[in-house]
BAVEX-648393 format. One record per residue: x negated, y, z of N, C-alpha, C, CB in turn; residue number from 1; residue in three letters. Coordinates in nm, 2 decimals, always signed. Glycine has a CB too. Example, Ala and Ser with C-alpha at 12.3 -4.5 7.8 and 13.67 -1.06 7.14 Angstrom:
BEGIN
-1.32	-0.57	+0.78	-1.23	-0.45	+0.78	-1.32	-0.33	+0.78	-1.13	-0.45	+0.90	1	ALA;
-1.28	-0.22	+0.71	-1.37	-0.11	+0.71	-1.29	+0.00	+0.79	-1.41	-0.06	+0.57	2	SER;
% end
This chain:
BEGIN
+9.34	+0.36	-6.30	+9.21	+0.31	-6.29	+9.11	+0.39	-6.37	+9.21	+0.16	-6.33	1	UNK;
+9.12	+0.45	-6.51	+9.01	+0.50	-6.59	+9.02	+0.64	-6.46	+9.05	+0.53	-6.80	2	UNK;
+9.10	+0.69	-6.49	+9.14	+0.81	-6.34	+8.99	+0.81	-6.23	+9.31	+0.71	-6.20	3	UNK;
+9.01	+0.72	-6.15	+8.92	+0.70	-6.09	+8.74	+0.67	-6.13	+8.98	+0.62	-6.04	4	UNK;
+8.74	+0.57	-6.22	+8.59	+0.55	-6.32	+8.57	+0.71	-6.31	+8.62	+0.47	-6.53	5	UNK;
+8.60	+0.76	-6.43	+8.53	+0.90	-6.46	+8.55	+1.04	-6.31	+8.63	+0.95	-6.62	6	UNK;
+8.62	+0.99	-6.23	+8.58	+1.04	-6.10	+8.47	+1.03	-6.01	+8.66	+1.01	-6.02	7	UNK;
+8.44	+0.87	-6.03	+8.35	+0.81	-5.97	+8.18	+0.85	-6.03	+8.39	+0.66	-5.99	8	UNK;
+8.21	+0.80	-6.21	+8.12	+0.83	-6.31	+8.05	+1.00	-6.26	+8.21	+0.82	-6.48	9	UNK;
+8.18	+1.09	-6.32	+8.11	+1.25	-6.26	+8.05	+1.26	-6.09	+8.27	+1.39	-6.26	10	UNK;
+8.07	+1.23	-5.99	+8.00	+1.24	-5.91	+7.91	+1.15	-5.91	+8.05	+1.25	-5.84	11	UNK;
+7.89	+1.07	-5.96	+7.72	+1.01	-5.98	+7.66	+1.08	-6.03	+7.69	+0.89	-6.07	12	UNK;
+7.70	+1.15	-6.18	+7.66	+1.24	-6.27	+7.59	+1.39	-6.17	+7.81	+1.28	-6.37	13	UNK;
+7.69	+1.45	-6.16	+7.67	+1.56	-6.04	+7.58	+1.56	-5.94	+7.76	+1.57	-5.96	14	UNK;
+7.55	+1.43	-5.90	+7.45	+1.36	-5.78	+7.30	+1.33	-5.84	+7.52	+1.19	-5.74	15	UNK;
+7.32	+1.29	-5.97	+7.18	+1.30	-6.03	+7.10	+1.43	-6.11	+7.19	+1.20	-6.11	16	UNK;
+7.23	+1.52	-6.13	+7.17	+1.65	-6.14	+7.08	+1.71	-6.03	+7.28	+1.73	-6.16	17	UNK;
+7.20	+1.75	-5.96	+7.13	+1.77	-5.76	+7.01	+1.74	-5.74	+7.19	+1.66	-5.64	18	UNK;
+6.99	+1.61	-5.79	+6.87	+1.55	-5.76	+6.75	+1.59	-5.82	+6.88	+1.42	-5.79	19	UNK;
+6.75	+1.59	-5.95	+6.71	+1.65	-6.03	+6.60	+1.76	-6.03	+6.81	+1.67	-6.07	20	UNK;
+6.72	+1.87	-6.01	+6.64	+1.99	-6.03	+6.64	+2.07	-5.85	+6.73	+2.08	-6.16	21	UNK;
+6.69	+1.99	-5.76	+6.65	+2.01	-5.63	+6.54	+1.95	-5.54	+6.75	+1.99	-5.57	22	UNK;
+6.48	+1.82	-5.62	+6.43	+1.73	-5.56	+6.49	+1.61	-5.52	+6.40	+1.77	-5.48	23	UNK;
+6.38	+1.59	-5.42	+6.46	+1.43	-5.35	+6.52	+1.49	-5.25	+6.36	+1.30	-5.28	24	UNK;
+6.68	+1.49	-5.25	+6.77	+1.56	-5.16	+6.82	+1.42	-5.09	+6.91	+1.68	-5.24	25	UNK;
+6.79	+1.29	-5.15	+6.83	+1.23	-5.11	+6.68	+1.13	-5.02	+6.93	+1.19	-5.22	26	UNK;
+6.66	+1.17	-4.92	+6.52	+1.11	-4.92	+6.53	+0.96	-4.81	+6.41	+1.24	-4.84	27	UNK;
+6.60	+0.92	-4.81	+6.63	+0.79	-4.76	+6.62	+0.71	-4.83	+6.72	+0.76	-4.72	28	UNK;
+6.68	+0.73	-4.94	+6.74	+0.62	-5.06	+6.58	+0.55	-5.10	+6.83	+0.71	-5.24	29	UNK;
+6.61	+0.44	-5.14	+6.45	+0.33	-5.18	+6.33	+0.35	-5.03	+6.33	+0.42	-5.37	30	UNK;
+6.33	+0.37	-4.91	+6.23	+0.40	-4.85	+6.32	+0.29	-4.71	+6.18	+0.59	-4.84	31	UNK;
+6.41	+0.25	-4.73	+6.49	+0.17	-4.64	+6.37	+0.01	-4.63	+6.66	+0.14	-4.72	32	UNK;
+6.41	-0.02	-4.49	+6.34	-0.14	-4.48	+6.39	-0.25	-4.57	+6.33	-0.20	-4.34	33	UNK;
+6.33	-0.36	-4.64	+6.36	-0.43	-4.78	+6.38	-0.37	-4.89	+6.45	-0.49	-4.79	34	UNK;
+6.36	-0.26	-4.92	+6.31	-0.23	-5.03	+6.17	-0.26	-5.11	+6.33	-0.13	-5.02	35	UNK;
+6.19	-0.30	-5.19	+6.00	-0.38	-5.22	+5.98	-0.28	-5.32	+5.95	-0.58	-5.30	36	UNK;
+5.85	-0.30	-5.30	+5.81	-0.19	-5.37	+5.63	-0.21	-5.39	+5.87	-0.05	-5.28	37	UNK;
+5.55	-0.23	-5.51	+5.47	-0.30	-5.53	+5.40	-0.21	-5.60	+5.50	-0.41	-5.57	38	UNK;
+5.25	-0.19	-5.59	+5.15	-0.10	-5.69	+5.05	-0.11	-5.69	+5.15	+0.02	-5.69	39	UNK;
+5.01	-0.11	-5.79	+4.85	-0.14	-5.85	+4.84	-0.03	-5.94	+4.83	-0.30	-5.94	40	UNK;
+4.73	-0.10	-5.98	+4.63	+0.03	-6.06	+4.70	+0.09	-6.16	+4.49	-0.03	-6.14	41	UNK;
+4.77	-0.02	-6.20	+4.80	+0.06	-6.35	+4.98	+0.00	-6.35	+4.66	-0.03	-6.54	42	UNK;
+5.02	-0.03	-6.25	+5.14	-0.12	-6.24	+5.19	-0.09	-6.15	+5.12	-0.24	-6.23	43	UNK;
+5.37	-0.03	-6.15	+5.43	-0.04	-6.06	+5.57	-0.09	-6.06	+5.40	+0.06	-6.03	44	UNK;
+5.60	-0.16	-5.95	+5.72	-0.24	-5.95	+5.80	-0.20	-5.84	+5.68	-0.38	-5.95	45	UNK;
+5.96	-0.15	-5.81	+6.00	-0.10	-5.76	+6.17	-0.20	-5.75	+5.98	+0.03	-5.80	46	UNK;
+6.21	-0.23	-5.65	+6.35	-0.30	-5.66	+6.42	-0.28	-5.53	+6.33	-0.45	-5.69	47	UNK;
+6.51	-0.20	-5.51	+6.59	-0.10	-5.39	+6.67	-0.19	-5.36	+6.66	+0.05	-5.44	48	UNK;
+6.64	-0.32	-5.28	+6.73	-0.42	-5.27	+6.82	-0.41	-5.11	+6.64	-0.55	-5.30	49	UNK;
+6.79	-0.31	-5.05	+6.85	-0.32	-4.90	+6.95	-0.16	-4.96	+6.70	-0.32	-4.72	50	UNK;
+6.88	-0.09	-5.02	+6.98	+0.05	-5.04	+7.08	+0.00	-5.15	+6.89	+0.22	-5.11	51	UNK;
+7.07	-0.11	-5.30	+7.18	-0.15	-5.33	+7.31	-0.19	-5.22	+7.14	-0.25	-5.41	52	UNK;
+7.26	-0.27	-5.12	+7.32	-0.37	-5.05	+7.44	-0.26	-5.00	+7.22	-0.45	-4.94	53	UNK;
+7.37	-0.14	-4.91	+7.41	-0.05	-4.81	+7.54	+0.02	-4.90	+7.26	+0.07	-4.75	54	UNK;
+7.52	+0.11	-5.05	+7.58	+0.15	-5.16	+7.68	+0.06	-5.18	+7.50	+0.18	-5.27	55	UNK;
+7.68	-0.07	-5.24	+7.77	-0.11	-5.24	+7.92	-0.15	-5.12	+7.71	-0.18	-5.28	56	UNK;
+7.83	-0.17	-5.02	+7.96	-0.16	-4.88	+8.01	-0.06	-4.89	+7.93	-0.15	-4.71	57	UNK;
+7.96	+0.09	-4.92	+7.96	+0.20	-4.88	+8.10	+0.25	-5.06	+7.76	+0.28	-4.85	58	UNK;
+8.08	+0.17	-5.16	+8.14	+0.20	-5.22	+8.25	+0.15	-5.26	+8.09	+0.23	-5.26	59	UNK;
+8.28	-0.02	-5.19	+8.37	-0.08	-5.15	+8.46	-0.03	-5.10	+8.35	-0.15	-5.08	60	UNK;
+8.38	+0.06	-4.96	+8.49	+0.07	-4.88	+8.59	+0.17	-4.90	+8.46	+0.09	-4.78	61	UNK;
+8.47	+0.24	-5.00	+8.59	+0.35	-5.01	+8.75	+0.33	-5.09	+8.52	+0.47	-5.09	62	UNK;
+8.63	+0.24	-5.22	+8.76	+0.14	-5.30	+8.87	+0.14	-5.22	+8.72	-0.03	-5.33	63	UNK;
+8.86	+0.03	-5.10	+8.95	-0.04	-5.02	+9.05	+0.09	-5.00	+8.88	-0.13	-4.88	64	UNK;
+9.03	+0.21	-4.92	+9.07	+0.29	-4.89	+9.18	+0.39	-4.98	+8.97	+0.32	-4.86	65	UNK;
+9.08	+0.38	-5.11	+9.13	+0.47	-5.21	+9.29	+0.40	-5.24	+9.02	+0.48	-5.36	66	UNK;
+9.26	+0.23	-5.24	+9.36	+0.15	-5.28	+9.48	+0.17	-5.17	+9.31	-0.01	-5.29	67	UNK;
+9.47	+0.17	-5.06	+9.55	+0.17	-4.97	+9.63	+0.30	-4.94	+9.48	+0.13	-4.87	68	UNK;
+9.58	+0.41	-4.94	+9.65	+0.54	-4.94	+9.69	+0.58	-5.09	+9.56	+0.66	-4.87	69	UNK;
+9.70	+0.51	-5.19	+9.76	+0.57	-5.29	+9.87	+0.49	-5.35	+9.67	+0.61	-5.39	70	UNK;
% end
């Protein structure tokens, strides 16, 4: 199980480097419908509530997967 964490952990890691110093490589992410996203003058409020949703299936499944072939 830690096995996996710090597999998981480094490609997040890796993923936010990418990001980083390439840009938005990921240009979907937060711009999904339900994502709220709120701004004013001096105020901004952001909460990626349909791209959590989507990530989590997406990292379930793999779970499920990873569990099953090993």
């Amino acid at each position: 199980m830690y096995k996996l964490f710090f597999i998981v952990g480094f490609i997040f890691m890796l993923l936010g480097v990418l990001n980083y110093f390439y840009g938005n490589i990921f240009g979907w992410v937060g711009k999904l419908p339900g994502d709220i996203s709120y701004k004013k003058e001096n105020f901004s409020f952001y909460f990626p509530f349909t791209t959590m949703i989507i990530l989590s299936v997406i990292i379930n499944g793999l779970y499920k997967l990873w569990i099953k072939f090993s």
